[in-house]
KOLGU-4560 file (N, C-alpha, C; in nm, 3 decimals, padded with zeros to 5 digits):
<recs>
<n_xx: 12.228 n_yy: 11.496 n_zz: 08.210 ca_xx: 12.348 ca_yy: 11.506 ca_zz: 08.292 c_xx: 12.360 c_yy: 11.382 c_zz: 08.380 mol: A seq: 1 type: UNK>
<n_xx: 12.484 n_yy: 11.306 n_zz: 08.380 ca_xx: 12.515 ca_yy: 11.205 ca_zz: 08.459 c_xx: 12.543 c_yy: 11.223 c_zz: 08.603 mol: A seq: 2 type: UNK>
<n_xx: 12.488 n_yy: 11.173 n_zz: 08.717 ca_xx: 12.509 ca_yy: 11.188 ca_zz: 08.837 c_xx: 12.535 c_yy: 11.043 c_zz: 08.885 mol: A seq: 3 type: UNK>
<n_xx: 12.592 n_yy: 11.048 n_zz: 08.959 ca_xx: 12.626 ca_yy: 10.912 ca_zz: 09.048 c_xx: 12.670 c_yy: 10.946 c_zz: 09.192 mol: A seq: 4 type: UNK>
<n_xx: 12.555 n_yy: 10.925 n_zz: 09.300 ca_xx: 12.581 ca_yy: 10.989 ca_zz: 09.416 c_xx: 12.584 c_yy: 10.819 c_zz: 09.514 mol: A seq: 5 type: UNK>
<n_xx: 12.724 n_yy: 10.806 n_zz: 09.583 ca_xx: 12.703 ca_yy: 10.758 ca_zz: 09.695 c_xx: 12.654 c_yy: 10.779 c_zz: 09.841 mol: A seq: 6 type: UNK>
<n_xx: 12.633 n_yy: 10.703 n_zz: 09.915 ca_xx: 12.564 ca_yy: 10.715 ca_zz: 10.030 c_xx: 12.614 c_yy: 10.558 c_zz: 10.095 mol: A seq: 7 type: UNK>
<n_xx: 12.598 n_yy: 10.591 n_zz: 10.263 ca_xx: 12.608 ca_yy: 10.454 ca_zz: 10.351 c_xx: 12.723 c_yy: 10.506 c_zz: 10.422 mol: A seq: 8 type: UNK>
<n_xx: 12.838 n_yy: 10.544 n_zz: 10.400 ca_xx: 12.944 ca_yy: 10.576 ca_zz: 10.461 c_xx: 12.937 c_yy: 10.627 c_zz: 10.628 mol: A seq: 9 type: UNK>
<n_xx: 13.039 n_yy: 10.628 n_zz: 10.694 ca_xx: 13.040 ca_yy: 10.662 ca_zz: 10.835 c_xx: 13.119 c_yy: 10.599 c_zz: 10.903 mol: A seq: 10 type: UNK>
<n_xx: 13.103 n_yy: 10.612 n_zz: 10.983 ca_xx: 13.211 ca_yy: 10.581 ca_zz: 11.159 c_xx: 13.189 c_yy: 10.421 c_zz: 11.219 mol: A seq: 11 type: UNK>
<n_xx: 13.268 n_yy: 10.321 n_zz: 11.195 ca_xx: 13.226 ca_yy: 10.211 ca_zz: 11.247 c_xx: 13.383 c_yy: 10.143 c_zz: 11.278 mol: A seq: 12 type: UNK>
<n_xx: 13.338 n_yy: 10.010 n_zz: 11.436 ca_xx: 13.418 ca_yy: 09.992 ca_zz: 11.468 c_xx: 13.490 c_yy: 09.916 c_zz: 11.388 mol: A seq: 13 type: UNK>
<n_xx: 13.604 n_yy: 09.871 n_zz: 11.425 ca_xx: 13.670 ca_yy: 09.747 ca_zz: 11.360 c_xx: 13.586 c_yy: 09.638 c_zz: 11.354 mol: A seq: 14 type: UNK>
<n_xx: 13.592 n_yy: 09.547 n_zz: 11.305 ca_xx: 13.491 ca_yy: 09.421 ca_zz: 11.243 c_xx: 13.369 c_yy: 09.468 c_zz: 11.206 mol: A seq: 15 type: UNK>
<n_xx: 13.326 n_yy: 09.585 n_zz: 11.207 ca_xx: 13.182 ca_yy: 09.595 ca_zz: 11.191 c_xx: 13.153 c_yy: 09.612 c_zz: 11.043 mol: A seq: 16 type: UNK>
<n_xx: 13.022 n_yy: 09.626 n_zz: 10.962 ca_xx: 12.982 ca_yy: 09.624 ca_zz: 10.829 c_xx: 12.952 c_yy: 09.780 c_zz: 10.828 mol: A seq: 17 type: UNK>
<n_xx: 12.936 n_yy: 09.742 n_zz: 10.683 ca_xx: 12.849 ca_yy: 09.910 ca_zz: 10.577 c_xx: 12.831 c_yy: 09.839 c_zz: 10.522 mol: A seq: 18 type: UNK>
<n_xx: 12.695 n_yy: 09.888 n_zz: 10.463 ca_xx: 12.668 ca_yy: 09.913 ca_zz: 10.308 c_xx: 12.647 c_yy: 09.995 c_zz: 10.229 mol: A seq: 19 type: UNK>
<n_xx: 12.741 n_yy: 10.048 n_zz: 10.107 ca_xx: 12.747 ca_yy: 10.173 ca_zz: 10.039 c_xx: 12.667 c_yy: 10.164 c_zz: 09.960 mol: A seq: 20 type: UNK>
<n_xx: 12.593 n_yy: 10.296 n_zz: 09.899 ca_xx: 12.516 ca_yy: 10.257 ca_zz: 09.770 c_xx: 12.578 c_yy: 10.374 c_zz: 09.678 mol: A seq: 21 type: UNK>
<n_xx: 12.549 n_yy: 10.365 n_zz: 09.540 ca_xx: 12.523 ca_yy: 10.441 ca_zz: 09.447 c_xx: 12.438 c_yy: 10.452 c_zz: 09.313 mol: A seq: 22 type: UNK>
<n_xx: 12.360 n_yy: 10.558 n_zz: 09.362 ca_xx: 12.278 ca_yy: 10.584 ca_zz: 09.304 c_xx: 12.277 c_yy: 10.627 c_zz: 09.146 mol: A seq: 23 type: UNK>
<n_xx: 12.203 n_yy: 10.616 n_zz: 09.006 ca_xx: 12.273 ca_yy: 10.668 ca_zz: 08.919 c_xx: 12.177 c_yy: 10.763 c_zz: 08.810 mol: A seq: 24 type: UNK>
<n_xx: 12.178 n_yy: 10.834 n_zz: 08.781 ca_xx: 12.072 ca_yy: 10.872 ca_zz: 08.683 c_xx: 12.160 c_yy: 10.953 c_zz: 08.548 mol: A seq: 25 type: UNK>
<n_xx: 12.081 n_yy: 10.953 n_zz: 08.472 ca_xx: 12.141 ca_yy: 11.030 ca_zz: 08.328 c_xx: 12.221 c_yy: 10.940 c_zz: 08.246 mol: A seq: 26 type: UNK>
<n_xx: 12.187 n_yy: 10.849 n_zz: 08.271 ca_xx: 12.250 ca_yy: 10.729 ca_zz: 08.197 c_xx: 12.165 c_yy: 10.572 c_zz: 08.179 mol: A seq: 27 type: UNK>
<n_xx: 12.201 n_yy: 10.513 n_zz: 08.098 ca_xx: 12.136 ca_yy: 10.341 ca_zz: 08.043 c_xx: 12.237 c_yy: 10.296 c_zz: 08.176 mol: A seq: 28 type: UNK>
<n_xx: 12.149 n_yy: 10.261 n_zz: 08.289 ca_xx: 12.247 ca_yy: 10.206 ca_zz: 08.368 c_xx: 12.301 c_yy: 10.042 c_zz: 08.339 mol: A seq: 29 type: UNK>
<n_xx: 12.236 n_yy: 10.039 n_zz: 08.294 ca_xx: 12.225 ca_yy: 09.826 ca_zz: 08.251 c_xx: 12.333 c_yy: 09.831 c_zz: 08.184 mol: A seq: 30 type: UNK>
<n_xx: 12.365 n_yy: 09.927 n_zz: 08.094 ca_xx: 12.477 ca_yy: 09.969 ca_zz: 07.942 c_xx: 12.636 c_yy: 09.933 c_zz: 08.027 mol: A seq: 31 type: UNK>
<n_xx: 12.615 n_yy: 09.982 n_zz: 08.146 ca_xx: 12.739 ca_yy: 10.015 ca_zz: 08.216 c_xx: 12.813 c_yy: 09.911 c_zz: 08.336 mol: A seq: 32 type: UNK>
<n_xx: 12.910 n_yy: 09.925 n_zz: 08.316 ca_xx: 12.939 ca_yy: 09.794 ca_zz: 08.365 c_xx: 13.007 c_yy: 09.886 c_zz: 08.520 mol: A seq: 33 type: UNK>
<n_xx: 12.973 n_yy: 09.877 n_zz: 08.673 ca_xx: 12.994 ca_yy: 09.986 ca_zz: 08.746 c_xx: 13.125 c_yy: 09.944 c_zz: 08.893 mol: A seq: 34 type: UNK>
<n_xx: 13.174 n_yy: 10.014 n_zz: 08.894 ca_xx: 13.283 ca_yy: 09.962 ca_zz: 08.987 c_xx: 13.322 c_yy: 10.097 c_zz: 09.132 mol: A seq: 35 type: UNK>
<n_xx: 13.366 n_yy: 09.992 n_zz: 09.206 ca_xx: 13.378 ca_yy: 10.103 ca_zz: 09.340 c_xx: 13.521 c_yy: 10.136 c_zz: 09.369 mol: A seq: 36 type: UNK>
<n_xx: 13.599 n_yy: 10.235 n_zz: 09.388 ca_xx: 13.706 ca_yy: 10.251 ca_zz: 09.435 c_xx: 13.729 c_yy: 10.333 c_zz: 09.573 mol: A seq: 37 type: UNK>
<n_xx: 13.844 n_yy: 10.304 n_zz: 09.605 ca_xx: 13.877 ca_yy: 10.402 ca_zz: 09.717 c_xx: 14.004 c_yy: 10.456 c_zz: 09.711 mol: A seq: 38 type: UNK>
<n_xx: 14.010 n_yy: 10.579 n_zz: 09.795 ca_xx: 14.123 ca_yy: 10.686 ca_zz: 09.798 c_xx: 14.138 c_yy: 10.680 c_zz: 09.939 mol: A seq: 39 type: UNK>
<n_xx: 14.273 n_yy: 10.652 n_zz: 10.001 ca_xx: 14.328 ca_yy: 10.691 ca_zz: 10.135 c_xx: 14.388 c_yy: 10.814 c_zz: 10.144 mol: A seq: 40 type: UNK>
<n_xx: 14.416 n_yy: 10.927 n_zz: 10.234 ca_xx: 14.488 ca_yy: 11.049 ca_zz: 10.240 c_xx: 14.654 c_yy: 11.001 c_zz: 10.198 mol: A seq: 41 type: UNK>
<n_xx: 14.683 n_yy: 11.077 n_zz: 10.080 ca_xx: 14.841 ca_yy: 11.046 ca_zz: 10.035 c_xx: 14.867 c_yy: 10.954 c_zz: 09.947 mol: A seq: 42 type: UNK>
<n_xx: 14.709 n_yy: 10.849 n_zz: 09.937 ca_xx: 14.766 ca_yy: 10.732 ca_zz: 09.846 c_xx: 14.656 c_yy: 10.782 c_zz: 09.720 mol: A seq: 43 type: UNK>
<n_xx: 14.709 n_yy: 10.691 n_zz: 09.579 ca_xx: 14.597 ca_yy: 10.696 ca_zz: 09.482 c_xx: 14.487 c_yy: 10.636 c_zz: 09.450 mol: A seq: 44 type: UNK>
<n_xx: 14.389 n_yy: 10.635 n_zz: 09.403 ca_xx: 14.277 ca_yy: 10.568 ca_zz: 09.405 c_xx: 14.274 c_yy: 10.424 c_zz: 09.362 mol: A seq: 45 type: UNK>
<n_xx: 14.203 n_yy: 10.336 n_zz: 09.417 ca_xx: 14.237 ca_yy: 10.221 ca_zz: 09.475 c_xx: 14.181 c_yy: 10.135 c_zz: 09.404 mol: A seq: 46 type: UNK>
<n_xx: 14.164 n_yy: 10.016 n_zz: 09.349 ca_xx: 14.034 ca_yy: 09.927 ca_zz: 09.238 c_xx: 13.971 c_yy: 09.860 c_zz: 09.384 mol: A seq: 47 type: UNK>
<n_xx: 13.854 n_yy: 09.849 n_zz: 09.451 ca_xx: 13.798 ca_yy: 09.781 ca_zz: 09.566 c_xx: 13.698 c_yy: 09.623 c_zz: 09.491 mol: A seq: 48 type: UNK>
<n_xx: 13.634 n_yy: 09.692 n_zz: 09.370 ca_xx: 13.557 ca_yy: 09.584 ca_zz: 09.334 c_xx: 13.446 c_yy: 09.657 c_zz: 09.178 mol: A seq: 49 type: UNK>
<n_xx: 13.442 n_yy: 09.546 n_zz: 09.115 ca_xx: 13.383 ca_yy: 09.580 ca_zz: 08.984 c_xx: 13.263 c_yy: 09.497 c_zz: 09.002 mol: A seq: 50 type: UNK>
<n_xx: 13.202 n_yy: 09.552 n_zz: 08.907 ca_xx: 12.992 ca_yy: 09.423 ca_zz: 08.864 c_xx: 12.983 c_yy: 09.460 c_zz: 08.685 mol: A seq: 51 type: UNK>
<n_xx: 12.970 n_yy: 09.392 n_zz: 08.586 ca_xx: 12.987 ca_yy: 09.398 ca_zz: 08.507 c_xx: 12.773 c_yy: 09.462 c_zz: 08.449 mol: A seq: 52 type: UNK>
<n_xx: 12.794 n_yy: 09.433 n_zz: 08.306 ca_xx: 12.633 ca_yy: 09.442 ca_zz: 08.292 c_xx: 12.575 c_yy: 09.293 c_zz: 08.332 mol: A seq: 53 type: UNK>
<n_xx: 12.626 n_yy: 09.241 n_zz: 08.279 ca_xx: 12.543 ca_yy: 09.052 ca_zz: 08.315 c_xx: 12.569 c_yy: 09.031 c_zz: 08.469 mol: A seq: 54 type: UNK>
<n_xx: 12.588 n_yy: 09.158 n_zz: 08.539 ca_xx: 12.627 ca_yy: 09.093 ca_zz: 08.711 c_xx: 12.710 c_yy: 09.007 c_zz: 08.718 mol: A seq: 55 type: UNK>
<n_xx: 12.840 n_yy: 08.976 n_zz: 08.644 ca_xx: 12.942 ca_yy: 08.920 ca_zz: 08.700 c_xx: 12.987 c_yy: 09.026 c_zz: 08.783 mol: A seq: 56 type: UNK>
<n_xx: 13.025 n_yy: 08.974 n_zz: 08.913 ca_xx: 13.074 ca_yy: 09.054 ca_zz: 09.021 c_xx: 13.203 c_yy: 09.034 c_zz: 09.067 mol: A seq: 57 type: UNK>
<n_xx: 13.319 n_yy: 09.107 n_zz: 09.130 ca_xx: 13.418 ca_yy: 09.096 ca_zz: 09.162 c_xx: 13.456 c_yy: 09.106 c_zz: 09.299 mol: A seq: 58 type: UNK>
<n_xx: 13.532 n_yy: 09.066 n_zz: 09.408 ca_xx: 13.510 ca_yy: 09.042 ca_zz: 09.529 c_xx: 13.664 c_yy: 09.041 c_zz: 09.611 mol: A seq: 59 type: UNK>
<n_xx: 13.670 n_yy: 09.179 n_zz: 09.713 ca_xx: 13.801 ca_yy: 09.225 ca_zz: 09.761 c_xx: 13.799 c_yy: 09.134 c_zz: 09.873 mol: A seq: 60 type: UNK>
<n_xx: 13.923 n_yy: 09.022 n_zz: 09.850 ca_xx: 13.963 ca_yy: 09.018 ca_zz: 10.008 c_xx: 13.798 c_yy: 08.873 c_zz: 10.041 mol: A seq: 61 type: UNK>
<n_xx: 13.692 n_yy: 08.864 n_zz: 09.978 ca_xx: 13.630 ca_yy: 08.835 ca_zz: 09.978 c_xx: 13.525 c_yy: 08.883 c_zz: 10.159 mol: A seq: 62 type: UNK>
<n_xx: 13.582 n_yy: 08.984 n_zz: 10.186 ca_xx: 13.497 ca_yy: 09.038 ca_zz: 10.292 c_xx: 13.400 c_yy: 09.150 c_zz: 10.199 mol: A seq: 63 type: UNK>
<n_xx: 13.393 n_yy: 09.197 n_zz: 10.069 ca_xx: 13.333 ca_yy: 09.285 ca_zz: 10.014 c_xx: 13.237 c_yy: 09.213 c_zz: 09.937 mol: A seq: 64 type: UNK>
<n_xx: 13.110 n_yy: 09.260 n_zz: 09.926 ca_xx: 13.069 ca_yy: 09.209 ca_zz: 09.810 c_xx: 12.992 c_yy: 09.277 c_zz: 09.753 mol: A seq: 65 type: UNK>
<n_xx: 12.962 n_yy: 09.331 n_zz: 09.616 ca_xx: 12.914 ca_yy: 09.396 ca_zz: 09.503 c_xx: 12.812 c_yy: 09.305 c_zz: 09.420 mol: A seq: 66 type: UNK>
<n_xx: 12.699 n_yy: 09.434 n_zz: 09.438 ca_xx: 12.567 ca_yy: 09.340 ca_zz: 09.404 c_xx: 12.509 c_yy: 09.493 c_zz: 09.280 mol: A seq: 67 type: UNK>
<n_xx: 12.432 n_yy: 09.460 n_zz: 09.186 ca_xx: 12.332 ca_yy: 09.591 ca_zz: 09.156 c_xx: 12.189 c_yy: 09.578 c_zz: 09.144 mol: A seq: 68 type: UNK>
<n_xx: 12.111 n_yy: 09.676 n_zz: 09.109 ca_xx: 11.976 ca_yy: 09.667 ca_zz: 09.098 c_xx: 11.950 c_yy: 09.753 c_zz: 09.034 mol: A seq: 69 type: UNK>
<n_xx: 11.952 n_yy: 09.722 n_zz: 08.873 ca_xx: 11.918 ca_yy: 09.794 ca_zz: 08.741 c_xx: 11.779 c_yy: 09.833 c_zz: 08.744 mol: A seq: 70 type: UNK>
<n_xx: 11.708 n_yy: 09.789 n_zz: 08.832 ca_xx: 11.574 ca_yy: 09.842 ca_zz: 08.825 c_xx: 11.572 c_yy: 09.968 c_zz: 08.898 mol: A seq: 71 type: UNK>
<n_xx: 11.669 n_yy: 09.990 n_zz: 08.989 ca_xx: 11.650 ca_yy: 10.111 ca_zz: 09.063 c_xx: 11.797 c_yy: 10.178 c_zz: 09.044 mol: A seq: 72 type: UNK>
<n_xx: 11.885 n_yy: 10.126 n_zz: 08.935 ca_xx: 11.954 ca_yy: 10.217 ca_zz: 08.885 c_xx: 12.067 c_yy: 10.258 c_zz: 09.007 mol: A seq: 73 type: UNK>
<n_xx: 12.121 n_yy: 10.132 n_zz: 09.088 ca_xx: 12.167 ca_yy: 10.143 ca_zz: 09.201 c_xx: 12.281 c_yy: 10.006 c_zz: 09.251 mol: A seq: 74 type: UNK>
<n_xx: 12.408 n_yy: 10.059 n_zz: 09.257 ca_xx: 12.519 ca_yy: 09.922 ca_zz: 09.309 c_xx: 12.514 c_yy: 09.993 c_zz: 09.416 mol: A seq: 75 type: UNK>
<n_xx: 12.595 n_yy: 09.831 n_zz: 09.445 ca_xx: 12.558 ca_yy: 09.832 ca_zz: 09.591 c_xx: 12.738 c_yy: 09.771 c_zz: 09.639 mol: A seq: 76 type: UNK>
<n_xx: 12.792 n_yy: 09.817 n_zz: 09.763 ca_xx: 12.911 ca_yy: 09.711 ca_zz: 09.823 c_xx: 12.873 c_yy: 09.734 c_zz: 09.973 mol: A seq: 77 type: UNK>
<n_xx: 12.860 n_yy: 09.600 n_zz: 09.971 ca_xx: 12.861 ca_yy: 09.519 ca_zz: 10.136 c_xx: 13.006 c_yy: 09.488 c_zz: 10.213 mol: A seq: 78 type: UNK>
<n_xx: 13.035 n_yy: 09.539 n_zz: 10.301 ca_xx: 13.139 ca_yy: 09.539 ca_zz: 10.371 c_xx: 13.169 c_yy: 09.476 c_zz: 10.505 mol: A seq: 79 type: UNK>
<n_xx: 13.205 n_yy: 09.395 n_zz: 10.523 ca_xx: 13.188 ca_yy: 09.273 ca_zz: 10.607 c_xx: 13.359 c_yy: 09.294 c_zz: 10.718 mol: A seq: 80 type: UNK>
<n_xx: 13.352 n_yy: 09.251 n_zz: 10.800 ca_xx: 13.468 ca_yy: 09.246 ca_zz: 10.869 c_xx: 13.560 c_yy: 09.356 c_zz: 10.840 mol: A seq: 81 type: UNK>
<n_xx: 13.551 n_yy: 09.476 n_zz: 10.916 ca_xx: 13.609 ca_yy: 09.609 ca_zz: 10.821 c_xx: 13.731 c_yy: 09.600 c_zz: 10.918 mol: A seq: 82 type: UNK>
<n_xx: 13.814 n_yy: 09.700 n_zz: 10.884 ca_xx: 13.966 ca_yy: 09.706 ca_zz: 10.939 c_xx: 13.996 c_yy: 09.822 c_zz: 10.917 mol: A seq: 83 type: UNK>
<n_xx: 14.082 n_yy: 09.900 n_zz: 11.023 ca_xx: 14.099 ca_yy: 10.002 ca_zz: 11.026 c_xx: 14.198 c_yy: 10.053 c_zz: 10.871 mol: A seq: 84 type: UNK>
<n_xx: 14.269 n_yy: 09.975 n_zz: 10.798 ca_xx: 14.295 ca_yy: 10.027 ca_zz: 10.685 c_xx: 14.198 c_yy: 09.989 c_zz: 10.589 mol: A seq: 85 type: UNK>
<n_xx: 14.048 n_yy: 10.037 n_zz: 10.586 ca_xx: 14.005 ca_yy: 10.002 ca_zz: 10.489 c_xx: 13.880 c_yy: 10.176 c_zz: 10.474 mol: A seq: 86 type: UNK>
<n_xx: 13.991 n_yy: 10.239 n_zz: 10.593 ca_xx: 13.936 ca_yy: 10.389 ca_zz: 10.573 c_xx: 14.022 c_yy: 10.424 c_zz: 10.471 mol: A seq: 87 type: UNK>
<n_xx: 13.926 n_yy: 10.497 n_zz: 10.422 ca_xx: 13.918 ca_yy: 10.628 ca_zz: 10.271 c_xx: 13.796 c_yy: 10.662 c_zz: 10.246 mol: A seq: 88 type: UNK>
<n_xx: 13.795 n_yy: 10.732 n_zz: 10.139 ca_xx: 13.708 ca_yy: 10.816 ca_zz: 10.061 c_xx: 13.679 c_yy: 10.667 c_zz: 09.984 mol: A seq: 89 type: UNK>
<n_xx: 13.540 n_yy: 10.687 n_zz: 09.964 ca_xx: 13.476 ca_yy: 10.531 ca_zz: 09.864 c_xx: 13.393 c_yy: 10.573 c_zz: 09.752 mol: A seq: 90 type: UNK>
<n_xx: 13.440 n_yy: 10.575 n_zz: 09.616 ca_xx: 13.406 ca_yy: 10.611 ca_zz: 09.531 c_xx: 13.343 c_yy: 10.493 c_zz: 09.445 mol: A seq: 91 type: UNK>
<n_xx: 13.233 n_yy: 10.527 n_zz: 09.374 ca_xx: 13.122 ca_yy: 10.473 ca_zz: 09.267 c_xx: 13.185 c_yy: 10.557 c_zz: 09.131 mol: A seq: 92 type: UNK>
<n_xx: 13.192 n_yy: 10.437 n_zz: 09.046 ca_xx: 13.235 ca_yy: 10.507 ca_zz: 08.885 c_xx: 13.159 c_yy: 10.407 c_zz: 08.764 mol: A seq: 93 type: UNK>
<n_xx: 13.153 n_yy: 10.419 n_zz: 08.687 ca_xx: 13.049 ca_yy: 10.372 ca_zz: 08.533 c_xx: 13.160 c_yy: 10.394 c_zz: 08.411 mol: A seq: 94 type: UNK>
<n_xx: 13.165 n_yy: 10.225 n_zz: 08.365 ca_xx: 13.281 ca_yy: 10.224 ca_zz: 08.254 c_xx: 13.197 c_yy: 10.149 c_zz: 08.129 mol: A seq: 95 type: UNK>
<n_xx: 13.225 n_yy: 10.179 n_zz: 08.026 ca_xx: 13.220 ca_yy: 10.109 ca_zz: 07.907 c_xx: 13.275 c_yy: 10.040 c_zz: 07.841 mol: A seq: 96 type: UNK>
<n_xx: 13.435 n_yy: 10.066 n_zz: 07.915 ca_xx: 13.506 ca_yy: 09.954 ca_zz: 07.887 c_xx: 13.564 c_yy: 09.868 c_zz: 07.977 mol: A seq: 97 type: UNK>
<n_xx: 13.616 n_yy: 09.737 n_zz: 07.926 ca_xx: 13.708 ca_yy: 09.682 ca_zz: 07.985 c_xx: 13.671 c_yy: 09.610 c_zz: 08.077 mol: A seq: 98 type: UNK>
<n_xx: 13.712 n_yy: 09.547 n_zz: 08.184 ca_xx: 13.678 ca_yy: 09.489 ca_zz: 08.285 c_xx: 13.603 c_yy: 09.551 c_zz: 08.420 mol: A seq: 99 type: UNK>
<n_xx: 13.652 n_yy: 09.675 n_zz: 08.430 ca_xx: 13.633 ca_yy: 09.765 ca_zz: 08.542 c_xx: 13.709 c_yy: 09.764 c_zz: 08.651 mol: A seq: 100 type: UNK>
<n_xx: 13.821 n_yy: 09.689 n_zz: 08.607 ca_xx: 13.951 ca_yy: 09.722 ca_zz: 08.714 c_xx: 14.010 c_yy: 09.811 c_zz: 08.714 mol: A seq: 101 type: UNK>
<n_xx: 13.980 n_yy: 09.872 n_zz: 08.583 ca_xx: 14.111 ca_yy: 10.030 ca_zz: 08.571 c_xx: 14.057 c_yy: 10.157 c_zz: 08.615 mol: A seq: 102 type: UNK>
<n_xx: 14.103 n_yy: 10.205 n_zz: 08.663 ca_xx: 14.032 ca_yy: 10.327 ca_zz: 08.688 c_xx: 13.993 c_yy: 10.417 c_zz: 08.602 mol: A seq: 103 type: UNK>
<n_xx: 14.143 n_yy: 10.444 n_zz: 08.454 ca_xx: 14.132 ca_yy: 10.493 ca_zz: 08.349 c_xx: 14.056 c_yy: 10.458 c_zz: 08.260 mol: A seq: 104 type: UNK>
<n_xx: 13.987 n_yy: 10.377 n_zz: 08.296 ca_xx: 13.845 ca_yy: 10.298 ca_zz: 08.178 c_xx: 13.722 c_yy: 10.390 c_zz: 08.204 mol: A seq: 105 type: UNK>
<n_xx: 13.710 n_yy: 10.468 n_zz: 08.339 ca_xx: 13.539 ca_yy: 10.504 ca_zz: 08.404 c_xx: 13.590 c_yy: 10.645 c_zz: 08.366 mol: A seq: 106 type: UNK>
<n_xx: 13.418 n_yy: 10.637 n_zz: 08.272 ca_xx: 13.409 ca_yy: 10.784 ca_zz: 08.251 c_xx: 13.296 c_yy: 10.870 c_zz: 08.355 mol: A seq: 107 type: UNK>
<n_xx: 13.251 n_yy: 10.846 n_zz: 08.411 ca_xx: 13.190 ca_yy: 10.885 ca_zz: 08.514 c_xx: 13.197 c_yy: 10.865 c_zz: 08.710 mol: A seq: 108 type: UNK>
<n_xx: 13.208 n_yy: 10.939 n_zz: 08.751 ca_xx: 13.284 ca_yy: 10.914 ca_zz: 08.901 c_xx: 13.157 c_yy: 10.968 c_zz: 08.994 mol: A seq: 109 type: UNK>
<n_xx: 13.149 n_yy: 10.961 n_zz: 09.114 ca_xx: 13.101 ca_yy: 11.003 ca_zz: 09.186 c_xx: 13.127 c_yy: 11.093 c_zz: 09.282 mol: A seq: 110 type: UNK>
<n_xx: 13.095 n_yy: 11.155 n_zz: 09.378 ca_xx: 13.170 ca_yy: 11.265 ca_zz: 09.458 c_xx: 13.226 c_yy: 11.207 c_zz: 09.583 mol: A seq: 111 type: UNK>
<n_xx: 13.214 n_yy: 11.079 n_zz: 09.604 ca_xx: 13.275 ca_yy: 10.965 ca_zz: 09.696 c_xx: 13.212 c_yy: 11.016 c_zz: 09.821 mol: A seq: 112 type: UNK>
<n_xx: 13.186 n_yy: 10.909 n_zz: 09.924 ca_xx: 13.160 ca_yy: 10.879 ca_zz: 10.018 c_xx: 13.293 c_yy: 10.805 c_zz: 10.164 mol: A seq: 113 type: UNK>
<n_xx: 13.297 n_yy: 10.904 n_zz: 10.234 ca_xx: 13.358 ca_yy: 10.871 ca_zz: 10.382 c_xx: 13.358 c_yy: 10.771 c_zz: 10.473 mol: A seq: 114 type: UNK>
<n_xx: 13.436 n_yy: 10.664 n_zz: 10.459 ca_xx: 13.402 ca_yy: 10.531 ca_zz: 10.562 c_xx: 13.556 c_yy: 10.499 c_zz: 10.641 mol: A seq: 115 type: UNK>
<n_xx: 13.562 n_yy: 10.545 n_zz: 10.791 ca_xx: 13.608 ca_yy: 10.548 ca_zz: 10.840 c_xx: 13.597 c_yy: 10.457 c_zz: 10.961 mol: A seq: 116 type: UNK>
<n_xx: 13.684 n_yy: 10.363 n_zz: 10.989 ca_xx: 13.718 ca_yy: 10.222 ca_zz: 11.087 c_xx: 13.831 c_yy: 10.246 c_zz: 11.153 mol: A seq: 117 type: UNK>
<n_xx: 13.719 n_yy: 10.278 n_zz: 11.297 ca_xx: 13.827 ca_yy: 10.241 ca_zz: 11.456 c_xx: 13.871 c_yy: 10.147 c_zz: 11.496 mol: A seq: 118 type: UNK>
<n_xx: 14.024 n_yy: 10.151 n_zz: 11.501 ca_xx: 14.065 ca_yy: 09.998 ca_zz: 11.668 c_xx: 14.001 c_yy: 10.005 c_zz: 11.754 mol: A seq: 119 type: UNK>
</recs>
């Protein structure tokens, strides 16, 4: 059974960092090329940033950055200079295809993680 659980999320001011993780098991994680999205209340889920298998990485705004560690079966997004619209729900997903910009490419999702930024 595939699981993919994030973690890191929480309450931080404006400019301040996170770092989200997700964790992955029940799967060849190396196989998978893994990407993070987010959901705001009312809006649809969002493309934030992709990492391919060879670690080509993709980079929002260039305040985000997406790293993994196939040895521990774990991406990672670093969040740098946060802003109050950059609250939502932050979801971890695992695609086989494509680039990992689409959302409709990931067959596996996570149960998303809460990161919420005060003025």
């Amino acid at each position: 059974q595939v699981q993919l659980v994030e973690s890191g999320g929480g309450l931080v001011q404006a400019g301040g960092s996170l770092r989200l993780s997700c964790a992955a098991s029940g799967l060849t994680f190396s196989s998978y090329t893994m990407g993070w999205f987010r959901q705001a209340p009312g809006k649809e889920r969002e493309f934030v940033s992709s990492i391919t298998r060879s670690g080509a990485g993709t980079y929002y705004e260039g305040r985000f950055t997406i790293s993994r560690d196939n040895a521990k079966n774990t991406v990672y997004l670093q969040m740098n200079s946060l802003k109050p619209e950059d609250t939502a729900v932050y979801y971890c997903g695992a695609t086989q295809w494509g680039s990992g910009r689409r959302k409709d490419d990931y067959v596996y999702w996570g149960q998303g993680t809460q990161v919420t930024v005060s003025s």
